[in-house]
C-alpha positions in Angstrom: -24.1 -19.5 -7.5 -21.5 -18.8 -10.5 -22.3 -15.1 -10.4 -21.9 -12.6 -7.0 -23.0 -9.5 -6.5 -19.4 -8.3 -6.4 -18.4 -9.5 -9.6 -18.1 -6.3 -12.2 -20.8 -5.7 -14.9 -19.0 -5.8 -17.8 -16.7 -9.1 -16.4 -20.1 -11.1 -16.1 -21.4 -9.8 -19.8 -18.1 -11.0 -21.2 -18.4 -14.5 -19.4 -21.8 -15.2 -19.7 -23.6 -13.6 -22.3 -27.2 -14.9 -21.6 -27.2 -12.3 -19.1 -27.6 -9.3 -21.4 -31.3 -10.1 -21.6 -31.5 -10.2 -17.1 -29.8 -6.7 -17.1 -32.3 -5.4 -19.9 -35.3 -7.3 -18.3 -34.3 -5.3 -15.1 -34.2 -2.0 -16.5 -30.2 -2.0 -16.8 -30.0 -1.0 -20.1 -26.9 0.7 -19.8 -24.1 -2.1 -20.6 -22.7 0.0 -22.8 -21.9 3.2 -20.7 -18.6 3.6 -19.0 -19.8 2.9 -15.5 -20.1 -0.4 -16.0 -17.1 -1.2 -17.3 -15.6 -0.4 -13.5 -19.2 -1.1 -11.5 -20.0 -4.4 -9.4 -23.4 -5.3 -10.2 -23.9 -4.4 -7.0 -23.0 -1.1 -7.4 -25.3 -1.1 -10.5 -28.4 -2.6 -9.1 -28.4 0.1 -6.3 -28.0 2.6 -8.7 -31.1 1.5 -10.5 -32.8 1.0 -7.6 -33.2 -2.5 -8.4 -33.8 -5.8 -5.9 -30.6 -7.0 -5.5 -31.6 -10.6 -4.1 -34.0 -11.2 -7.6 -31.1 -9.8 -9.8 -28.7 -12.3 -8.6 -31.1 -15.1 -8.5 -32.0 -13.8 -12.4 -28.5 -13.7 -13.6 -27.4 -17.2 -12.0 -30.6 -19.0 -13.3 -29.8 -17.5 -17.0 -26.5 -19.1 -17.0 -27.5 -22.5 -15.8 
């Protein structure tokens, strides 16, 4: 896997933007608010309530 749960929001965006569309589809919708520019996706995902394990899997398929 090329992306972890403790790589930050924003970092990932910047690297790989295909995964604008998994945070969206996901209901994270909120790339542009300041907490992401400091928040692991981790830390995001929780906050969303979201299933971390299908996030990551999400985000790393996007990019490959």
């Amino acid at each position: 896997m090329k992306i972890s749960l403790q790589d930050g929001i924003m970092e990932t965006v910047q690297n790989y933007p295909a995964t604008v569309e998994v945070f969206r589809a996901f209901g994270m919708g909120c790339l542009g608010c300041a907490a992401a520019h400091f928040e692991t996706i981790e830390q995001g995902a929780k906050a969303h309530g979201m299933d971390l394990d299908r996030l990551i899997r999400a985000l790393n398929a996007a990019v490959e």
